[in-house]
N, CA, C and O atoms as CSV, one atom per row, in Angstrom:
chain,resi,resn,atom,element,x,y,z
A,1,UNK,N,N,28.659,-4.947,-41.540
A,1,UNK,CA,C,29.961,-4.789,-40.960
A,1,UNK,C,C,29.882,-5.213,-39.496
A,1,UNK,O,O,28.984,-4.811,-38.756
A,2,UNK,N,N,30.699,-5.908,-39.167
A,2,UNK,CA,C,30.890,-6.205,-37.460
A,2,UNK,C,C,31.116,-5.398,-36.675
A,2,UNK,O,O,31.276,-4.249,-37.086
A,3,UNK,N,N,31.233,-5.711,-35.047
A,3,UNK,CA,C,31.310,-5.083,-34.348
A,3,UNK,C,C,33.218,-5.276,-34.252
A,3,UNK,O,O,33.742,-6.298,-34.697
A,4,UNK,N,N,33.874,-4.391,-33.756
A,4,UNK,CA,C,35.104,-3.990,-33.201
A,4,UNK,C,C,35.698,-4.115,-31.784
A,4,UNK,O,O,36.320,-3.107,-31.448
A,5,UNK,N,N,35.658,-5.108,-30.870
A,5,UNK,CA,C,35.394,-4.950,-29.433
A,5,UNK,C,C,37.306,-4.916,-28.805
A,5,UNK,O,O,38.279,-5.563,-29.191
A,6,UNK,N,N,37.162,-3.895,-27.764
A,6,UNK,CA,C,38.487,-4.202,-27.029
A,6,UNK,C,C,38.443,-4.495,-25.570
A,6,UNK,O,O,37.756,-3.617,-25.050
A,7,UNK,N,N,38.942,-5.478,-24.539
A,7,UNK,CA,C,38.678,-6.122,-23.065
A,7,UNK,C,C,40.355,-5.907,-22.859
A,7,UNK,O,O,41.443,-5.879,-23.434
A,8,UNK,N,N,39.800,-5.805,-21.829
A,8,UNK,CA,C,41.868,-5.213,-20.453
A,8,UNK,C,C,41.311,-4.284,-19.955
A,8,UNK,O,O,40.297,-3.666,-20.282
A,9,UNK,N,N,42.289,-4.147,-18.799
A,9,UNK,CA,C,42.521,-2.585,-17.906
A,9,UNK,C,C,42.106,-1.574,-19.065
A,9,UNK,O,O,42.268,-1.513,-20.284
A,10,UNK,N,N,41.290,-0.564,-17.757
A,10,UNK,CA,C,40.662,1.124,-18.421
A,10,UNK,C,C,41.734,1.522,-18.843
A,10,UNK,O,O,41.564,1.686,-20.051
A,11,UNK,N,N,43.096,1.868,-18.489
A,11,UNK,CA,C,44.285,2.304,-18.813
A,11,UNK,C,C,44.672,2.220,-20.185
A,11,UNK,O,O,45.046,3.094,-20.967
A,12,UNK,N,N,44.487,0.837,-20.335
A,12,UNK,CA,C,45.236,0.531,-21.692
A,12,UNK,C,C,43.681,-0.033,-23.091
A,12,UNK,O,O,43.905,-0.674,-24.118
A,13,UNK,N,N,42.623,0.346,-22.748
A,13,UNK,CA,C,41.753,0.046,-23.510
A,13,UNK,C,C,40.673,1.246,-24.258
A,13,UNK,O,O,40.088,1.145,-25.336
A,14,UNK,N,N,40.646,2.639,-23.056
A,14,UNK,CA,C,39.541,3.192,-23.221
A,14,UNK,C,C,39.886,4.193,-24.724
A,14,UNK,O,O,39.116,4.512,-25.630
A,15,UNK,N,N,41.286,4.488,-24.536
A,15,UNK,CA,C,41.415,4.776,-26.230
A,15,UNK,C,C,41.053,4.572,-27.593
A,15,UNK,O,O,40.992,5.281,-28.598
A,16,UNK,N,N,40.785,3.112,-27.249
A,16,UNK,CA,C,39.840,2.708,-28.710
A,16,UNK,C,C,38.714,2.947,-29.109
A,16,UNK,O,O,38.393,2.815,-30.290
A,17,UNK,N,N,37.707,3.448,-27.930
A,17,UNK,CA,C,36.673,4.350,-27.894
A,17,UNK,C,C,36.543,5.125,-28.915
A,17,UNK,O,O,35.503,5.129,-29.574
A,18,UNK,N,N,37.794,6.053,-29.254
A,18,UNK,CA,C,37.710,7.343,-29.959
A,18,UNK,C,C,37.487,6.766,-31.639
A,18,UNK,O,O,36.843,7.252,-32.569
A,19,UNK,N,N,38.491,5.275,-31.519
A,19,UNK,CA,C,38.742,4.679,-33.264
A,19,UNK,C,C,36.937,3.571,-33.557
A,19,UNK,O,O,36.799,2.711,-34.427
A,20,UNK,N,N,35.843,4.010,-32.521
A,20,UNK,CA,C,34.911,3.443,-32.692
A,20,UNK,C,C,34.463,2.030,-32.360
A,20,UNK,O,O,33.468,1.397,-32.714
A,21,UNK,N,N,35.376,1.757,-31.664
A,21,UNK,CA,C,35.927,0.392,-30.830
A,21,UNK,C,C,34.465,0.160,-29.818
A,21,UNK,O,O,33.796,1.130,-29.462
A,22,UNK,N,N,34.097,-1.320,-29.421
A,22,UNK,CA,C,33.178,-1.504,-28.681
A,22,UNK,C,C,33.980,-1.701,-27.350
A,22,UNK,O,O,34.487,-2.816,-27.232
A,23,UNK,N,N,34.195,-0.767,-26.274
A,23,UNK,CA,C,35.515,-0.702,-25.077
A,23,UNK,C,C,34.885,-1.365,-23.754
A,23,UNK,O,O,33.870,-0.951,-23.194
A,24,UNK,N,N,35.747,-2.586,-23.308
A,24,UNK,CA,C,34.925,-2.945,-22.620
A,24,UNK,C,C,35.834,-3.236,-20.960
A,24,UNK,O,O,36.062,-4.380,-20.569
A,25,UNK,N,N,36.095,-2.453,-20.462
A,25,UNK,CA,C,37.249,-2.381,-19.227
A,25,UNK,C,C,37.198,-3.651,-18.705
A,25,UNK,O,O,36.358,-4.480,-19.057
A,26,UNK,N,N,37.950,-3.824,-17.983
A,26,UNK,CA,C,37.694,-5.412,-17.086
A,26,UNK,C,C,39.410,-5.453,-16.231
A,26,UNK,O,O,40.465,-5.795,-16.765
A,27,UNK,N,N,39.242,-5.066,-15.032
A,27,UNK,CA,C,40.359,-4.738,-14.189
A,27,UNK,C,C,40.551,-6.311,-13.832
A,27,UNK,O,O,41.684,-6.654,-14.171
A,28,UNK,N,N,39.820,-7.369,-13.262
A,28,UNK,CA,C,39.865,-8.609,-12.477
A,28,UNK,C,C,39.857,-9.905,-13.703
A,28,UNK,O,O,39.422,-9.553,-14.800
A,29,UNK,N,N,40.254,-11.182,-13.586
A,29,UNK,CA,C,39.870,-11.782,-14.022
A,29,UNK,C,C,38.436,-12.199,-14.589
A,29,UNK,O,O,38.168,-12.394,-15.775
A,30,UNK,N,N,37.293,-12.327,-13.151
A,30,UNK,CA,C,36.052,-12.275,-13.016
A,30,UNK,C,C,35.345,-11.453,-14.869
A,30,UNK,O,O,34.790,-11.980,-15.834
A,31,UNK,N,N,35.740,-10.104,-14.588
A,31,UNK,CA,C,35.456,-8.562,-14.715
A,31,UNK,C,C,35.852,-9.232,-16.545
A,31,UNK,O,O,35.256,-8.931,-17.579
A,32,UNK,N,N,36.763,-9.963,-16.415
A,32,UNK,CA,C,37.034,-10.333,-18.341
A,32,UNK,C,C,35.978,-11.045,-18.683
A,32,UNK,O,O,35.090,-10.660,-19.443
A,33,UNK,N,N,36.067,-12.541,-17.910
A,33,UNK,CA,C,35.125,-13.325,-18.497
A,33,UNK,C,C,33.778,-12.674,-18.177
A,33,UNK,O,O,32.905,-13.328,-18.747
A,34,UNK,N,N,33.405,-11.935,-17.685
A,34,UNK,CA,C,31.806,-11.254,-18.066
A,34,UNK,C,C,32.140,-10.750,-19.401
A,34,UNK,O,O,31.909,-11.528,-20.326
A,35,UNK,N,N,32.593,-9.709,-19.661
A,35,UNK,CA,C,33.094,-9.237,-20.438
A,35,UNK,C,C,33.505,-9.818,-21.669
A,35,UNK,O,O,33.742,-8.917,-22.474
A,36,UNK,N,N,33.720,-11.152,-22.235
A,36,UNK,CA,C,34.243,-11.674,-23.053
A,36,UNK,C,C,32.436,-12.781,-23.140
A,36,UNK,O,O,32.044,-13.210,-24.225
A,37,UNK,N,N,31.873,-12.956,-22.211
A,37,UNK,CA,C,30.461,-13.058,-22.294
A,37,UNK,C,C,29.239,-12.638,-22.728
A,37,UNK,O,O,28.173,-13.248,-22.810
A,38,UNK,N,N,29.519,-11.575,-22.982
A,38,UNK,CA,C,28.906,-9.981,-23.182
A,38,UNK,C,C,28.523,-10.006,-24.517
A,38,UNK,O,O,27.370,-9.887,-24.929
A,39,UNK,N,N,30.043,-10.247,-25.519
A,39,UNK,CA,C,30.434,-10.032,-26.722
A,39,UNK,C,C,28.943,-10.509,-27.712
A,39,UNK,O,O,28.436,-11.576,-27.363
A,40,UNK,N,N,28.343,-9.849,-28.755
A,40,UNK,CA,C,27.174,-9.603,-29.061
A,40,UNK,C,C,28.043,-10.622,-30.317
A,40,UNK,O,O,29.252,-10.797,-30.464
A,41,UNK,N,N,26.894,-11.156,-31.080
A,41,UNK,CA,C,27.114,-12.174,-32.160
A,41,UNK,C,C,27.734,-11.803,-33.448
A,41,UNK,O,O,28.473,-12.453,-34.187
A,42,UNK,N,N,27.247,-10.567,-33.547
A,42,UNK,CA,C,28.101,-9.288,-34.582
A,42,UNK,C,C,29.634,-8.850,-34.591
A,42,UNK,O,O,30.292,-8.215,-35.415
A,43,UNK,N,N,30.001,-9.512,-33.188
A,43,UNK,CA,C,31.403,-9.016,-33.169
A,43,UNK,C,C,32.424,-9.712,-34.066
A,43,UNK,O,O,32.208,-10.920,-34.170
A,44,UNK,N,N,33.343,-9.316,-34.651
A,44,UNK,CA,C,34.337,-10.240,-35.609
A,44,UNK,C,C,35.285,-9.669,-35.179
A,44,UNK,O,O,36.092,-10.251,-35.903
A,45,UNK,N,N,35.875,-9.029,-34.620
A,45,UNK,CA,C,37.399,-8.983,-33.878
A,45,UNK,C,C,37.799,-8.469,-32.517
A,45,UNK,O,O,37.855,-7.243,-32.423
A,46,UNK,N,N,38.079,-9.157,-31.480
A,46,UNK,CA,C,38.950,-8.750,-29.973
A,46,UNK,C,C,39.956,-8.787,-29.639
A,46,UNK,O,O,40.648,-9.765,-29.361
A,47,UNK,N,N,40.245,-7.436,-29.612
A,47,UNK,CA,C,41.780,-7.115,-29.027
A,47,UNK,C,C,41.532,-7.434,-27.519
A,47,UNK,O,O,40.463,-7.257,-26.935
A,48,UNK,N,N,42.699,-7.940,-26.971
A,48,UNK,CA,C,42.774,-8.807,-25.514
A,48,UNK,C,C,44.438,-7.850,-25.192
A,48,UNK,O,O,45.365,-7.587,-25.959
A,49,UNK,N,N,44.195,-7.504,-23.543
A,49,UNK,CA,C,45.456,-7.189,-23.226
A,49,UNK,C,C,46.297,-8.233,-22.733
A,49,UNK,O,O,45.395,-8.938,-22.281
A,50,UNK,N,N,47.310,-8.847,-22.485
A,50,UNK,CA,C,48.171,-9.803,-22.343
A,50,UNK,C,C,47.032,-10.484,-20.848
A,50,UNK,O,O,46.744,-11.670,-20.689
A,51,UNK,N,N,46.629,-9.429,-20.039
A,51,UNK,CA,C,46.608,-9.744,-18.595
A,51,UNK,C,C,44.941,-10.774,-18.885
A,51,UNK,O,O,44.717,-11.798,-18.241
A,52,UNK,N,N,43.802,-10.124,-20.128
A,52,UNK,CA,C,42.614,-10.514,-20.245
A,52,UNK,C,C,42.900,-11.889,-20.829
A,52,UNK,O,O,42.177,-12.884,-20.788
A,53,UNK,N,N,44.293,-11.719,-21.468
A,53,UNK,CA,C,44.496,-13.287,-22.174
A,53,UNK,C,C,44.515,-14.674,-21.152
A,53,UNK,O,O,44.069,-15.812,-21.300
A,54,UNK,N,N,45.191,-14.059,-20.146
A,54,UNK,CA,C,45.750,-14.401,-18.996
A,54,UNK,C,C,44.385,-15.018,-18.424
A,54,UNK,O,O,44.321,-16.245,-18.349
A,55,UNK,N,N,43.318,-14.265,-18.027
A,55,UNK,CA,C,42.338,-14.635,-17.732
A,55,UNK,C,C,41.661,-15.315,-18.333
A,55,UNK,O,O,41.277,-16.302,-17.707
A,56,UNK,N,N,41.140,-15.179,-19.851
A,56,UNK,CA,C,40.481,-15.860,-20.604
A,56,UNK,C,C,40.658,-17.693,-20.761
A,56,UNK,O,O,39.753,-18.510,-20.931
A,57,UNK,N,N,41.942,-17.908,-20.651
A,57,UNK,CA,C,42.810,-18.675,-21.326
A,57,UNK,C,C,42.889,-18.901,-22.551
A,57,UNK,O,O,41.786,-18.829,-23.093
A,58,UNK,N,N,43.710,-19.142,-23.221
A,58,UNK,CA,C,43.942,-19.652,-24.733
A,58,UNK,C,C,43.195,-20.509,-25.344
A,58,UNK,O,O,42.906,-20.289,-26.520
A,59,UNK,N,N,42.794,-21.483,-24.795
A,59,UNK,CA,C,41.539,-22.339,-25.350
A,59,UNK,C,C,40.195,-21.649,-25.782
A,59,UNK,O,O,39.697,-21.515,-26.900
A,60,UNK,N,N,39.745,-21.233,-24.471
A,60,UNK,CA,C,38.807,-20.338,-24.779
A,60,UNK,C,C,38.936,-19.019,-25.974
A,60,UNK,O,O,38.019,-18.945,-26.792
A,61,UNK,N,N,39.677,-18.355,-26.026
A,61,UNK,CA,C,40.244,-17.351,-27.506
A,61,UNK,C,C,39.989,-17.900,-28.577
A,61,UNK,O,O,39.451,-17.380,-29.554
A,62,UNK,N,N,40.493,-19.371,-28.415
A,62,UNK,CA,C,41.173,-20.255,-29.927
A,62,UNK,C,C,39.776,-21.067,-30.865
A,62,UNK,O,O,39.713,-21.364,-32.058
A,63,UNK,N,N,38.872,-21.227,-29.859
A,63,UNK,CA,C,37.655,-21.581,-30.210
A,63,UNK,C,C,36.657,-21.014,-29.834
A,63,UNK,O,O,35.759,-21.707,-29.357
A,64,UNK,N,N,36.445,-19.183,-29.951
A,64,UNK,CA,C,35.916,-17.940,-30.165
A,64,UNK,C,C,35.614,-18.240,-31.707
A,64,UNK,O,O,36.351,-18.806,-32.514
A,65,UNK,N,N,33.977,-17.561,-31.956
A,65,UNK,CA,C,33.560,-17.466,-33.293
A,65,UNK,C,C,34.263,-16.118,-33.826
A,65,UNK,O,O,34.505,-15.977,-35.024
A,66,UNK,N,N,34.529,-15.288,-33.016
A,66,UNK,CA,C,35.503,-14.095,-33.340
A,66,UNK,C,C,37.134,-14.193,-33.704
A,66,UNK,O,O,37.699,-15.245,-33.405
A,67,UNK,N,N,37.800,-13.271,-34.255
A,67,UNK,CA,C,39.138,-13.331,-34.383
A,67,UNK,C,C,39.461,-12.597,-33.356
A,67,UNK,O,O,39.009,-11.468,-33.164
A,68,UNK,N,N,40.648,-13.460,-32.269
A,68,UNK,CA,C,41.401,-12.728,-30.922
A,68,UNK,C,C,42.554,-12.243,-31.331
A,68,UNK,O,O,43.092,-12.944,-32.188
A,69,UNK,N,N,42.884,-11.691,-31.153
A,69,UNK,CA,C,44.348,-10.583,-30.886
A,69,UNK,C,C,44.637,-10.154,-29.465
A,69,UNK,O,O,43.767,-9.887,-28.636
A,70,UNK,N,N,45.937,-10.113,-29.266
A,70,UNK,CA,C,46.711,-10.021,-28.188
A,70,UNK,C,C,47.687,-8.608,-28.680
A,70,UNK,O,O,48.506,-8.516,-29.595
A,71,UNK,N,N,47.195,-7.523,-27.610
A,71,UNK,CA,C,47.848,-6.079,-27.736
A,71,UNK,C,C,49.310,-6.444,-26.781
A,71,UNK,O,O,49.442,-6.938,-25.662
A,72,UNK,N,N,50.339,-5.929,-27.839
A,72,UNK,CA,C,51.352,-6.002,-26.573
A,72,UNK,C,C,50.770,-4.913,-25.229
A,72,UNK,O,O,49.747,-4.229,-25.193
A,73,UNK,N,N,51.856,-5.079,-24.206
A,73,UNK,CA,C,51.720,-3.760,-23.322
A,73,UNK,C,C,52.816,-3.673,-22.802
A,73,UNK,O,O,53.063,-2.743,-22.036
């Protein structure tokens, strides 16, 4: 089974913690792409907050070996 990972603001991410989520805060742009760097080879799905999308860019998401998702907020 894969890993579960969620990247955005502590605010709107650290909740997934509780559903077993791999939670990975990232307040700055910088702070995502580490963070979206990070992501271990096991992972198969990232929830992104609008703002990490923002950072990431769409290219980068779209040709992720993972499946991205975009949380409203």
């Amino acid at each position: 089974m894969g890993l579960f990972a969620v990247i955005g603001g502590a605010a709107h991410v650290n909740g997934f913690a509780l559903a077993g989520a791999t939670v990975l805060p990232a307040e700055d742009p910088d702070e995502v792409v580490r963070a979206w760097e990070s992501l271990s080879d096991d992972t198969v799905v990232v929830l992104l907050t609008d703002t990490a999308l923002a950072a990431l860019g769409e290219t980068r998401t779209q040709q992720a070996q993972w499946l991205s998702v975009v949380m409203p907020t």
